[in-house]
PyMOL Python script that loads the backbone (N, CA, C, O; Angstrom):
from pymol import cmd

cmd.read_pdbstr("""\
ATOM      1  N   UNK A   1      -8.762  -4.231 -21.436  1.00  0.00           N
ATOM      2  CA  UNK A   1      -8.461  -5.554 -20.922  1.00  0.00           C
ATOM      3  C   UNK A   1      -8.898  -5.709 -19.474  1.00  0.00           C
ATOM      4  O   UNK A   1      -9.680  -6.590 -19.117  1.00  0.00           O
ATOM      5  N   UNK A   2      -8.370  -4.834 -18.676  1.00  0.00           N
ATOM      6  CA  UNK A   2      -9.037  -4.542 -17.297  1.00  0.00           C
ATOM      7  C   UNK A   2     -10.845  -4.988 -16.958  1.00  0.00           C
ATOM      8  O   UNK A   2     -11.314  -5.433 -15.910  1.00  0.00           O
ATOM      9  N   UNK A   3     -11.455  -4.716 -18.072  1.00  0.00           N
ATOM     10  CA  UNK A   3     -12.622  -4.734 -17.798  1.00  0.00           C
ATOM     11  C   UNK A   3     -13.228  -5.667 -18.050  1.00  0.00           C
ATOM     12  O   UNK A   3     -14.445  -5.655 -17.860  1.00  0.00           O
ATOM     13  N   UNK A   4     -12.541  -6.869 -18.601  1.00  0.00           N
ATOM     14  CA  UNK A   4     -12.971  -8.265 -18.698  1.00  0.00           C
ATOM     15  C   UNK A   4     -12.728  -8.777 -17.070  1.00  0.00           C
ATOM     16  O   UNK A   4     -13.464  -9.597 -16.521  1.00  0.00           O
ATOM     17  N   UNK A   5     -11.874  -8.307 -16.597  1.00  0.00           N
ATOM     18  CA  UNK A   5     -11.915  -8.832 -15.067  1.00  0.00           C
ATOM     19  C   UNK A   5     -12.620  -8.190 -13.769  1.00  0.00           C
ATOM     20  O   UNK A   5     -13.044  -8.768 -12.768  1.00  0.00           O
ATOM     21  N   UNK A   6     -12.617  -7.051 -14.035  1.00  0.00           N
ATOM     22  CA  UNK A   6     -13.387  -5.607 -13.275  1.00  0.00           C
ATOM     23  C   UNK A   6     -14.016  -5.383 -14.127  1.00  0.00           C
ATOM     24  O   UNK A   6     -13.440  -4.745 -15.008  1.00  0.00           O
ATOM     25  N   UNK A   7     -15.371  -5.713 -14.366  1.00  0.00           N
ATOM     26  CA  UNK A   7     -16.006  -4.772 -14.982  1.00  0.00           C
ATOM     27  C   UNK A   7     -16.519  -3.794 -14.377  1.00  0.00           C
ATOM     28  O   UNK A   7     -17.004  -3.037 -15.218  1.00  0.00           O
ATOM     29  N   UNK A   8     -16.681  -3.374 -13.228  1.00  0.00           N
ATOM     30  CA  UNK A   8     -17.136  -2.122 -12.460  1.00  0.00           C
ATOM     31  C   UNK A   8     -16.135  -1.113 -12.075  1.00  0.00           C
ATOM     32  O   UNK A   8     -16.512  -0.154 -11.402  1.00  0.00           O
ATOM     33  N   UNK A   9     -15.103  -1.204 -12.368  1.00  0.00           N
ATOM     34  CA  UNK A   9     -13.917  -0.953 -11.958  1.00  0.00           C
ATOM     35  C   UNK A   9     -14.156   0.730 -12.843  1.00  0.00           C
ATOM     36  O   UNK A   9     -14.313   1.721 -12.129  1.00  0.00           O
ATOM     37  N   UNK A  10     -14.158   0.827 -13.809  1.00  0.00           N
ATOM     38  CA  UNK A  10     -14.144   2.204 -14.462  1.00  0.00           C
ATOM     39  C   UNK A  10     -12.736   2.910 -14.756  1.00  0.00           C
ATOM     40  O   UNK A  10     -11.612   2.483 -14.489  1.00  0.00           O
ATOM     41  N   UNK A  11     -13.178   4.337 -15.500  1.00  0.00           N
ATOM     42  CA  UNK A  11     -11.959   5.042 -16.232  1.00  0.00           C
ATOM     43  C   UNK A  11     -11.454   5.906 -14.613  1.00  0.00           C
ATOM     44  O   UNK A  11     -10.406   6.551 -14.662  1.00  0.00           O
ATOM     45  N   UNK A  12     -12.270   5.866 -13.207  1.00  0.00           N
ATOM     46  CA  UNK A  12     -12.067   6.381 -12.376  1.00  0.00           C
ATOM     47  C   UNK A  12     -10.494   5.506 -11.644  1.00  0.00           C
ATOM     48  O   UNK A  12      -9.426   6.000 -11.284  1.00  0.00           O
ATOM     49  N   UNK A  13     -10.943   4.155 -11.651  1.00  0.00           N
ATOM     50  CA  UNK A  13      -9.943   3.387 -11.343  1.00  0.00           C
ATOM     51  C   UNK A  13      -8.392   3.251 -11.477  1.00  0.00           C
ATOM     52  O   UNK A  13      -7.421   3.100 -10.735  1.00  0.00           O
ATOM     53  N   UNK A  14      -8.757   3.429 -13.261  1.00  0.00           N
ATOM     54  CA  UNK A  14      -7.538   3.600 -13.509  1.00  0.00           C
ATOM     55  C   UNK A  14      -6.327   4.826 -13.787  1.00  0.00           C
ATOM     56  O   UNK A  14      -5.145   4.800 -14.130  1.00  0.00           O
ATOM     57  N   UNK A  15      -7.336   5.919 -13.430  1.00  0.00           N
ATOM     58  CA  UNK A  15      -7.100   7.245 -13.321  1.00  0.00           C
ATOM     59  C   UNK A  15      -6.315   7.229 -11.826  1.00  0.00           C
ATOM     60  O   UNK A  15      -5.178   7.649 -11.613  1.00  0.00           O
ATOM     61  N   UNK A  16      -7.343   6.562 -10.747  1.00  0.00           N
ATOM     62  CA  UNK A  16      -6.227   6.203  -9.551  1.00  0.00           C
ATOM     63  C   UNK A  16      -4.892   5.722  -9.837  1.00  0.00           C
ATOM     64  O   UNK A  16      -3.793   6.095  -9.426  1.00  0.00           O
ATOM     65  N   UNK A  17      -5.151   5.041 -10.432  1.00  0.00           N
ATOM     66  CA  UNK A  17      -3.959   3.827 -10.825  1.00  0.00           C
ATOM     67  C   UNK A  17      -2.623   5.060 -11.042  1.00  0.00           C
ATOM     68  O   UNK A  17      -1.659   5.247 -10.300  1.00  0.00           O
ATOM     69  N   UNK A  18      -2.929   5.661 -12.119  1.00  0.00           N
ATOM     70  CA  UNK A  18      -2.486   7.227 -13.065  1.00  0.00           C
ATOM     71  C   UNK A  18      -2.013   7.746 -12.037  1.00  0.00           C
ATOM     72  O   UNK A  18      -0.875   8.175 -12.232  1.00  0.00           O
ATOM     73  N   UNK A  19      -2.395   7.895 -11.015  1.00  0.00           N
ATOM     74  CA  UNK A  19      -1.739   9.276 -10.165  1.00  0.00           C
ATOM     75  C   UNK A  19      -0.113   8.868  -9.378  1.00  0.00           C
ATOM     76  O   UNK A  19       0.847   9.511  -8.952  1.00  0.00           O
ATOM     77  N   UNK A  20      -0.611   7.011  -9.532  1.00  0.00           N
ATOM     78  CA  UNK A  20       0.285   7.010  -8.495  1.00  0.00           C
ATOM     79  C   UNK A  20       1.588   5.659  -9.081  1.00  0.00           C
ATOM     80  O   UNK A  20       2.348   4.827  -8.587  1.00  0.00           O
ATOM     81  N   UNK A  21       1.195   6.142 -10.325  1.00  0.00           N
ATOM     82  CA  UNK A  21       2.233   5.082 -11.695  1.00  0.00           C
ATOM     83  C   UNK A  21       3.383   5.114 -11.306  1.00  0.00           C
ATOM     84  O   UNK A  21       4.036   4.071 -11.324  1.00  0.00           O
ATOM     85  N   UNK A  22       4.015   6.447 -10.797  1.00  0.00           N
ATOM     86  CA  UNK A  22       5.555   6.634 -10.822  1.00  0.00           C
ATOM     87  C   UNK A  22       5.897   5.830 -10.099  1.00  0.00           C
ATOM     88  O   UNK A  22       6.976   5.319 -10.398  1.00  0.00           O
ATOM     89  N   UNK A  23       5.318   5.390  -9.028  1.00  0.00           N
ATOM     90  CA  UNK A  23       5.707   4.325  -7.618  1.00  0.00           C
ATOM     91  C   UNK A  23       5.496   2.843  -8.428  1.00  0.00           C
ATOM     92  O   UNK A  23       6.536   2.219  -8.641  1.00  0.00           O
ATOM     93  N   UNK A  24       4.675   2.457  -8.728  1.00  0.00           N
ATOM     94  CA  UNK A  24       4.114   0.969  -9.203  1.00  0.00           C
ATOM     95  C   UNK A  24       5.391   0.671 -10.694  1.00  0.00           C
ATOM     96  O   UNK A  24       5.744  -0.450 -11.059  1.00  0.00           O
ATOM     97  N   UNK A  25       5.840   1.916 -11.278  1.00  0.00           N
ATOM     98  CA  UNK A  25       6.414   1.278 -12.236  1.00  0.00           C
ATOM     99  C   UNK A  25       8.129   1.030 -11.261  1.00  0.00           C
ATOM    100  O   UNK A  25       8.880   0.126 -11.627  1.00  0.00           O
ATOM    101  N   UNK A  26       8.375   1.612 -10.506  1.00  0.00           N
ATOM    102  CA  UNK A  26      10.022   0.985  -9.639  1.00  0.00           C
ATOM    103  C   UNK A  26       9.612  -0.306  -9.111  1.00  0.00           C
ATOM    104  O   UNK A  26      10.485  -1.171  -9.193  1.00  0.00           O
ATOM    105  N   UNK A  27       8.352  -0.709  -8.515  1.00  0.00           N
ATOM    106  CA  UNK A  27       7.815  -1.780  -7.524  1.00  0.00           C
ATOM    107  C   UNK A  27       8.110  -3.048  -8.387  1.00  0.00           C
ATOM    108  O   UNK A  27       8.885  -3.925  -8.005  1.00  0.00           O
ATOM    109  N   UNK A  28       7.187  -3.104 -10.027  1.00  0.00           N
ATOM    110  CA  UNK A  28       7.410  -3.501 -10.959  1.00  0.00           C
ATOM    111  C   UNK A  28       8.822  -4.215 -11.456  1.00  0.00           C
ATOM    112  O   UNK A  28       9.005  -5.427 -11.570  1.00  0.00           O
ATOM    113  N   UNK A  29       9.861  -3.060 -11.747  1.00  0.00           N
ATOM    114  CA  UNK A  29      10.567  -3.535 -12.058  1.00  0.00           C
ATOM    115  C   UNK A  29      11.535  -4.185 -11.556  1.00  0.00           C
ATOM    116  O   UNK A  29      12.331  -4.713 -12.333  1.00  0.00           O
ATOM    117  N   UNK A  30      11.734  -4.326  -9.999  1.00  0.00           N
ATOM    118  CA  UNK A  30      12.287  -4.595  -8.791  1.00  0.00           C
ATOM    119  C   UNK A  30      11.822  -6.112  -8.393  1.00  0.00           C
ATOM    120  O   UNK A  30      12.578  -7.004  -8.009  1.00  0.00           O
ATOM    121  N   UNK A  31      10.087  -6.222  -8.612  1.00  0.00           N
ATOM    122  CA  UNK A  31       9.564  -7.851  -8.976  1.00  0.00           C
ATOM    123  C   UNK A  31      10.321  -8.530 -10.031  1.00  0.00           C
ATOM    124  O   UNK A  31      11.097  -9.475  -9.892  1.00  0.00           O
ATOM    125  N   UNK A  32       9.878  -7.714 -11.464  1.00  0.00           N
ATOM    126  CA  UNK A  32      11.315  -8.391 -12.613  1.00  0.00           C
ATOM    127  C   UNK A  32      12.393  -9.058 -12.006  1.00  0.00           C
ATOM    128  O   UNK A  32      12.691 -10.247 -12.115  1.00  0.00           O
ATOM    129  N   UNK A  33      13.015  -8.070 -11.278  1.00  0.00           N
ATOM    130  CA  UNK A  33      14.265  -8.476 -11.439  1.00  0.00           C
ATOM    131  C   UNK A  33      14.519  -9.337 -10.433  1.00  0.00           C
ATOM    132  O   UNK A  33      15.492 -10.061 -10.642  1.00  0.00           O
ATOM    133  N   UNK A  34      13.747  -9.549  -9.025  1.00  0.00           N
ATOM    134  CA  UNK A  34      13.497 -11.029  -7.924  1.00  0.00           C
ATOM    135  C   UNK A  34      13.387 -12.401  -8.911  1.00  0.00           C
ATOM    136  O   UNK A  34      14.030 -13.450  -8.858  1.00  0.00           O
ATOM    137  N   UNK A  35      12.581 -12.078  -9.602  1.00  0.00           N
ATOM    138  CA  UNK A  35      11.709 -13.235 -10.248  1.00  0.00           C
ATOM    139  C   UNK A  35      12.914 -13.282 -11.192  1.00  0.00           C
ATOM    140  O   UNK A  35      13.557 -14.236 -10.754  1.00  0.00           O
ATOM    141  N   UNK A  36      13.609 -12.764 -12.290  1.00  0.00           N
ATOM    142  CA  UNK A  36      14.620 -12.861 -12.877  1.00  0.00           C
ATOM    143  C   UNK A  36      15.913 -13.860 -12.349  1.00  0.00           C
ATOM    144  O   UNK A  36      16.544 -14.772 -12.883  1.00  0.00           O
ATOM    145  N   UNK A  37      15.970 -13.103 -10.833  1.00  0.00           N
ATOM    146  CA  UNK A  37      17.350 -13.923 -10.176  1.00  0.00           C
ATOM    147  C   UNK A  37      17.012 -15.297  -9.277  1.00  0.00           C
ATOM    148  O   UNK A  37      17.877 -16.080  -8.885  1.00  0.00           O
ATOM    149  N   UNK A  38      15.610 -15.423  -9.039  1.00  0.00           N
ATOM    150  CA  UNK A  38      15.195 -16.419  -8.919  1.00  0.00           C
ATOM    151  C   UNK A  38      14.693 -17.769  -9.922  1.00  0.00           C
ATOM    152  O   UNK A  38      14.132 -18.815  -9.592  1.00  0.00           O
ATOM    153  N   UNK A  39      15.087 -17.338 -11.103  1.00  0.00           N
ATOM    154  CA  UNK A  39      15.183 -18.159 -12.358  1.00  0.00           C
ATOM    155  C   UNK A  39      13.751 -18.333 -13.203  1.00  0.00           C
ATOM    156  O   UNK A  39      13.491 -18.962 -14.229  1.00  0.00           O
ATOM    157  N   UNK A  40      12.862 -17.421 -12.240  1.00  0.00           N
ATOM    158  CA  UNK A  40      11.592 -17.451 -13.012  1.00  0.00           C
ATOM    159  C   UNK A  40      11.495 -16.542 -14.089  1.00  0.00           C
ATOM    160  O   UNK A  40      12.311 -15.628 -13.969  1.00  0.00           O
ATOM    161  N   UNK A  41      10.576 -16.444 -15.401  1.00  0.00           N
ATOM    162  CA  UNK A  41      10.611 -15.393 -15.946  1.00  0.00           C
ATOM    163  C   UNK A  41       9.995 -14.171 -15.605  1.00  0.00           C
ATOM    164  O   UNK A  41       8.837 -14.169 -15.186  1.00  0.00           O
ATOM    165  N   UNK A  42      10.669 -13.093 -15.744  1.00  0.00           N
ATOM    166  CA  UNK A  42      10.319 -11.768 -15.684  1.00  0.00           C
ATOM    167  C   UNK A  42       9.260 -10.661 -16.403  1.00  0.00           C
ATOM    168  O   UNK A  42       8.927  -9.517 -16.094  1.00  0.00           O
ATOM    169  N   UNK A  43       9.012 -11.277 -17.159  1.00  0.00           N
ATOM    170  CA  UNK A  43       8.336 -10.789 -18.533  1.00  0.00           C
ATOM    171  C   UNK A  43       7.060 -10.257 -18.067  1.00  0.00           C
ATOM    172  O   UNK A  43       6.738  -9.283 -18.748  1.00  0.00           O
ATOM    173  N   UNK A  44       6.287 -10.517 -17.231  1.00  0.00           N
ATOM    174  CA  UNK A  44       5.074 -10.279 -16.634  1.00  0.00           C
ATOM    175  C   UNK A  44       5.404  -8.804 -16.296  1.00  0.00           C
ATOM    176  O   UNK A  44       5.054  -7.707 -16.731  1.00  0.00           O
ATOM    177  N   UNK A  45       6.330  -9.315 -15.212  1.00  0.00           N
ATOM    178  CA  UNK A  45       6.281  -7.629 -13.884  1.00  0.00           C
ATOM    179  C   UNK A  45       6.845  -6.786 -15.096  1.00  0.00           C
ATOM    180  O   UNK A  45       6.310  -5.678 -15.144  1.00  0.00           O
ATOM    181  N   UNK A  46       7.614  -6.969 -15.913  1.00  0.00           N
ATOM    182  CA  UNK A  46       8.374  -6.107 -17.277  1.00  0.00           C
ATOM    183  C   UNK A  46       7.249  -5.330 -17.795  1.00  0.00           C
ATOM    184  O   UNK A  46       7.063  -4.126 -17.622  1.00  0.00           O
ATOM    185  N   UNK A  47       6.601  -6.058 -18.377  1.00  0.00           N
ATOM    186  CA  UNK A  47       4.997  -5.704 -18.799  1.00  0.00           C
ATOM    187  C   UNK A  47       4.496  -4.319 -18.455  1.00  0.00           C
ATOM    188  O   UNK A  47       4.500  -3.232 -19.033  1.00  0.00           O
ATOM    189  N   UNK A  48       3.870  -4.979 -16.777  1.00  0.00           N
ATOM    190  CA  UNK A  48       3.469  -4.102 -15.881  1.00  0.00           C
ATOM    191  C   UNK A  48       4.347  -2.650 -15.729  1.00  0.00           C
ATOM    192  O   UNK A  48       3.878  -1.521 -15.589  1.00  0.00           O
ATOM    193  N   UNK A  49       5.485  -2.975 -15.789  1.00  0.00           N
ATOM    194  CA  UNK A  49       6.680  -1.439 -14.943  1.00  0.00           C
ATOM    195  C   UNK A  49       6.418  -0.391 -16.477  1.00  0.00           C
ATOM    196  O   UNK A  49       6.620   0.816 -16.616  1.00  0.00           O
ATOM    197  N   UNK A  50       5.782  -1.650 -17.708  1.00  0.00           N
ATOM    198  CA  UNK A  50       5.698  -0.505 -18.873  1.00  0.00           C
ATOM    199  C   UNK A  50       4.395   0.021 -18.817  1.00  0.00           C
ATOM    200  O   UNK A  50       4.255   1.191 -19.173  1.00  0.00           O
ATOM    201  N   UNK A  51       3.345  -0.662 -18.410  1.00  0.00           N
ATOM    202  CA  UNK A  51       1.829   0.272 -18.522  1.00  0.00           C
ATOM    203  C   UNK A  51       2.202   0.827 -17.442  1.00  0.00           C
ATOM    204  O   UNK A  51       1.401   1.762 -17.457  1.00  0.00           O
ATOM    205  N   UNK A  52       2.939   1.013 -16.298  1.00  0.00           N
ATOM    206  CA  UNK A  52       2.628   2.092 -14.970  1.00  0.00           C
ATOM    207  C   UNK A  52       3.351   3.383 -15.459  1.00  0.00           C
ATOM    208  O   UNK A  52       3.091   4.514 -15.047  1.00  0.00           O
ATOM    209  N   UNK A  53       4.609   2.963 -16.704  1.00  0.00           N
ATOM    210  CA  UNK A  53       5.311   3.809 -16.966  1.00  0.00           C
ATOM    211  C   UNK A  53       4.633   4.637 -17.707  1.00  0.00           C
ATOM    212  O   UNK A  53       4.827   5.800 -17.352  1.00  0.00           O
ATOM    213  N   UNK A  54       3.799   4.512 -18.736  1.00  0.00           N
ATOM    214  CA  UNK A  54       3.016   5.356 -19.726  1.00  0.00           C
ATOM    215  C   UNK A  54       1.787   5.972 -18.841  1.00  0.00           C
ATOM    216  O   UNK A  54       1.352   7.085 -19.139  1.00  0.00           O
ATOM    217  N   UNK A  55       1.220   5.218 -17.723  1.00  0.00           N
ATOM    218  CA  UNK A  55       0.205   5.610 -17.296  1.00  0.00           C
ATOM    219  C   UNK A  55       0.969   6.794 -16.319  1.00  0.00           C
ATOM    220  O   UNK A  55       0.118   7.550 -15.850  1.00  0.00           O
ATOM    221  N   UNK A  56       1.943   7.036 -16.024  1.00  0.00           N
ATOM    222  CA  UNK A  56       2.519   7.756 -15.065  1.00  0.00           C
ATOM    223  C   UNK A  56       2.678   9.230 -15.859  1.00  0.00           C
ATOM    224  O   UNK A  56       2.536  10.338 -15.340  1.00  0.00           O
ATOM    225  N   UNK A  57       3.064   8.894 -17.473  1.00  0.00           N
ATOM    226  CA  UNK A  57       3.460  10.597 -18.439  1.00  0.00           C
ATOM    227  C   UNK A  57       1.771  10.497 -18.513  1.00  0.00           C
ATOM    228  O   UNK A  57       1.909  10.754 -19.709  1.00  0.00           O
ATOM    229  N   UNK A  58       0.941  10.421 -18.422  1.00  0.00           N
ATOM    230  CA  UNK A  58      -0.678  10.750 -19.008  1.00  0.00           C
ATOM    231  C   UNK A  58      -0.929  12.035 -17.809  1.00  0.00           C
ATOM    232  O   UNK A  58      -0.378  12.169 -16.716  1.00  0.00           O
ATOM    233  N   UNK A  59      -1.909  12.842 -18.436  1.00  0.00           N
ATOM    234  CA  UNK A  59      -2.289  13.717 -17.572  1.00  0.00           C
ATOM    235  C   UNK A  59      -2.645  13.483 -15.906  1.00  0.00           C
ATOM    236  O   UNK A  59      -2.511  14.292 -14.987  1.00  0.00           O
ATOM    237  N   UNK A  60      -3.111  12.175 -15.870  1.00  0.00           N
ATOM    238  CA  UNK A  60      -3.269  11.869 -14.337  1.00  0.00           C
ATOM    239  C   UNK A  60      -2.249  11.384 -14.012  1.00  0.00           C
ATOM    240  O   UNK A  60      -2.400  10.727 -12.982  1.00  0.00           O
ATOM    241  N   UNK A  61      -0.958  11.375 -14.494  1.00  0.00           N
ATOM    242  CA  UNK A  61      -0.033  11.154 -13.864  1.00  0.00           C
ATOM    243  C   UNK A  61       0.545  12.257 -12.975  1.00  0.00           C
ATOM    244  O   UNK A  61       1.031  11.933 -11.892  1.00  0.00           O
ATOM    245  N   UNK A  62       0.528  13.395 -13.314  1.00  0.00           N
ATOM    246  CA  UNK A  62       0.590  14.309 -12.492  1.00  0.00           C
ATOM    247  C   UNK A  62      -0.262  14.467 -11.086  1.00  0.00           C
ATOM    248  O   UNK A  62       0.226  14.937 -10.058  1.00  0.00           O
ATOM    249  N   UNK A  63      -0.850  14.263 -11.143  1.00  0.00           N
ATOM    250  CA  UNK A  63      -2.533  14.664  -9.979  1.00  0.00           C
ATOM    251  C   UNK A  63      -2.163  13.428  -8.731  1.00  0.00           C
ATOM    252  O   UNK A  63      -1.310  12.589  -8.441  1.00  0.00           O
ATOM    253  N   UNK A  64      -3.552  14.038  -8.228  1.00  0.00           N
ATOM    254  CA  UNK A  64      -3.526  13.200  -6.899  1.00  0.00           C
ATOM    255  C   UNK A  64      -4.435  12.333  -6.989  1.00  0.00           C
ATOM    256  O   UNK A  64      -5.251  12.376  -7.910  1.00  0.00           O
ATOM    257  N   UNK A  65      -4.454  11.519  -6.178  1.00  0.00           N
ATOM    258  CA  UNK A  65      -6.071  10.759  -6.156  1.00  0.00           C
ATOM    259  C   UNK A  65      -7.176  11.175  -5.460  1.00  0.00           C
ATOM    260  O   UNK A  65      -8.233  10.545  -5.447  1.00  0.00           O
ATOM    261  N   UNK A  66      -6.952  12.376  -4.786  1.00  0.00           N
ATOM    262  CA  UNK A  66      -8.049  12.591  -4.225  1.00  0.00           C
ATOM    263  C   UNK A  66      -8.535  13.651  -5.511  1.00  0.00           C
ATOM    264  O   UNK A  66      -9.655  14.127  -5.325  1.00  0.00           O
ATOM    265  N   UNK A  67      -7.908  14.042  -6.671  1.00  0.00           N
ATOM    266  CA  UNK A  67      -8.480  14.336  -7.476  1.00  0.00           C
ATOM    267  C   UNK A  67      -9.389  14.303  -8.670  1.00  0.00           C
ATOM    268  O   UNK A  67      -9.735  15.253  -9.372  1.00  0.00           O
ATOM    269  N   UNK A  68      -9.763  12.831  -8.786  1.00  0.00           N
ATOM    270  CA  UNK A  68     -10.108  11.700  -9.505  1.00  0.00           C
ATOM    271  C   UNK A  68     -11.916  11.942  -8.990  1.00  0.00           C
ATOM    272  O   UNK A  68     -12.545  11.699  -7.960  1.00  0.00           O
ATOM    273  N   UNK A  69     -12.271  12.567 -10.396  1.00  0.00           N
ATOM    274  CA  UNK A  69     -13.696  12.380  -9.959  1.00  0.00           C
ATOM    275  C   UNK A  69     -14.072  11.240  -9.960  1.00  0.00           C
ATOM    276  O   UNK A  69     -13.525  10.558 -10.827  1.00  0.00           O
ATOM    277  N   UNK A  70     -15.291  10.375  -8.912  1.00  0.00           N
ATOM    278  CA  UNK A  70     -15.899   9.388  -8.596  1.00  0.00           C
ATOM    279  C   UNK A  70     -16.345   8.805 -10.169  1.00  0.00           C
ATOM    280  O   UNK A  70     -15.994   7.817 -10.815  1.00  0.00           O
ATOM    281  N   UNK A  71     -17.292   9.929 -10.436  1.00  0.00           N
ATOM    282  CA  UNK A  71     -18.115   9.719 -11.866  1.00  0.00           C
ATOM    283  C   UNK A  71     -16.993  10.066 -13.508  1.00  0.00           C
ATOM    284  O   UNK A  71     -17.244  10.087 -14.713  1.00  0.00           O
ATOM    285  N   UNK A  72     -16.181  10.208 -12.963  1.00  0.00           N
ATOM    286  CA  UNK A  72     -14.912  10.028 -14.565  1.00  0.00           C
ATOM    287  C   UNK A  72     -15.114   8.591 -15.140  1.00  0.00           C
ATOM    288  O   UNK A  72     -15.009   7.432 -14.738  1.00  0.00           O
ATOM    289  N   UNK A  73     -15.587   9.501 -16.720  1.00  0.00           N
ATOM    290  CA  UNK A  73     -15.737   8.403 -17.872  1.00  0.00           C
ATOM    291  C   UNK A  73     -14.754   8.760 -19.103  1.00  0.00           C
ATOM    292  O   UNK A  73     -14.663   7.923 -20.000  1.00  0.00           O
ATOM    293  N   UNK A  74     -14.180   9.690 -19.172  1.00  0.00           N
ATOM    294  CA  UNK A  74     -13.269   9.889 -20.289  1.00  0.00           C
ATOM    295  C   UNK A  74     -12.376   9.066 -20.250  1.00  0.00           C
ATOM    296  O   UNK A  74     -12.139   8.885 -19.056  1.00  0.00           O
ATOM    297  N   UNK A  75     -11.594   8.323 -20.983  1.00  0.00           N
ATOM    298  CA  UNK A  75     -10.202   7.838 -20.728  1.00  0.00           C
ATOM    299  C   UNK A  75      -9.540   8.449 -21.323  1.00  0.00           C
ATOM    300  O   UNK A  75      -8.379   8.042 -21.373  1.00  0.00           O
ATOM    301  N   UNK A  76      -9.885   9.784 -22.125  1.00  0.00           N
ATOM    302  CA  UNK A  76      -8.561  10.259 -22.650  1.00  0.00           C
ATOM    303  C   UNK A  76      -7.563  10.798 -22.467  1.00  0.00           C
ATOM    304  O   UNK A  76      -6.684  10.887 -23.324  1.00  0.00           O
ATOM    305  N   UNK A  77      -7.480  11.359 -21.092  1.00  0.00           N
ATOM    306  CA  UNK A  77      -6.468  11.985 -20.446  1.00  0.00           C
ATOM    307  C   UNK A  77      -5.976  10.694 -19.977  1.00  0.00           C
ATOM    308  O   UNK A  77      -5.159  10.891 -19.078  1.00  0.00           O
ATOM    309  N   UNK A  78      -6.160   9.310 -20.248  1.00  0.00           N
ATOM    310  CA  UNK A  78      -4.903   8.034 -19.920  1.00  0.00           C
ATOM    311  C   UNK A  78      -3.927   8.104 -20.356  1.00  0.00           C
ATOM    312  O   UNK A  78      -3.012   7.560 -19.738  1.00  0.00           O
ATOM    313  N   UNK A  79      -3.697   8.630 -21.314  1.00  0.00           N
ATOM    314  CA  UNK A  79      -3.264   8.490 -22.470  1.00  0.00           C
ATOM    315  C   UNK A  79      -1.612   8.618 -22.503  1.00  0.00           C
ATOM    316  O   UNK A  79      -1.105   9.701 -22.214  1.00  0.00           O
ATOM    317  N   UNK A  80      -1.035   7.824 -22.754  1.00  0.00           N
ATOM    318  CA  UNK A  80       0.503   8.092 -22.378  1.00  0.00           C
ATOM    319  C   UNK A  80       0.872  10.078 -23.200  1.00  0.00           C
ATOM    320  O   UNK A  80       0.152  10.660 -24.011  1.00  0.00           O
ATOM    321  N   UNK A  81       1.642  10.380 -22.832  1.00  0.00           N
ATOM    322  CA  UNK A  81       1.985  11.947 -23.754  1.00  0.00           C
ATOM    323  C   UNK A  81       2.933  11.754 -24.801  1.00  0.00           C
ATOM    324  O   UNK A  81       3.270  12.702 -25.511  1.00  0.00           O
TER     325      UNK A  81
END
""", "prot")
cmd.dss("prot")
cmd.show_as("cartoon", "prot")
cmd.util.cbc("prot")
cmd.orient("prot")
């Protein structure tokens, strides 16, 4: 889906994304719940706190970003566990 909007963006990108899920999925759900008590719906940031959450158990959830090769094309280590 990403790549209808980024298409240059790559499996490197979101491997960044991967390293640093554990943070983006609290950020996430903390938007929910603003937007919740502000009477808007939540359902969006909800969404989101769930792909940061799966992207966070995938093998690059562990790692760093400076570990993220430039040229990474696999996505299979995205992969929730």
């Amino acid at each position: 889906d990403l790549r209808l909007d980024f298409p240059d963006a790559g499996v490197a990108s979101a491997a960044i994304a991967a390293t640093k899920a554990w943070r983006f999925a609290d950020e996430m759900t903390e938007i929910a719940a603003t937007q919740a008590a502000a009477g808007l719906t939540p359902e969006l940031a909800e969404g989101l706190a769930a792909v940061y959450r799966a992207l966070a158990t995938s093998a690059w959830g562990a790692r760093r970003p400076e570990d993220v090769p430039a040229d990474l094309t696999d996505p299979s280590e995205l992969r929730p566990r």
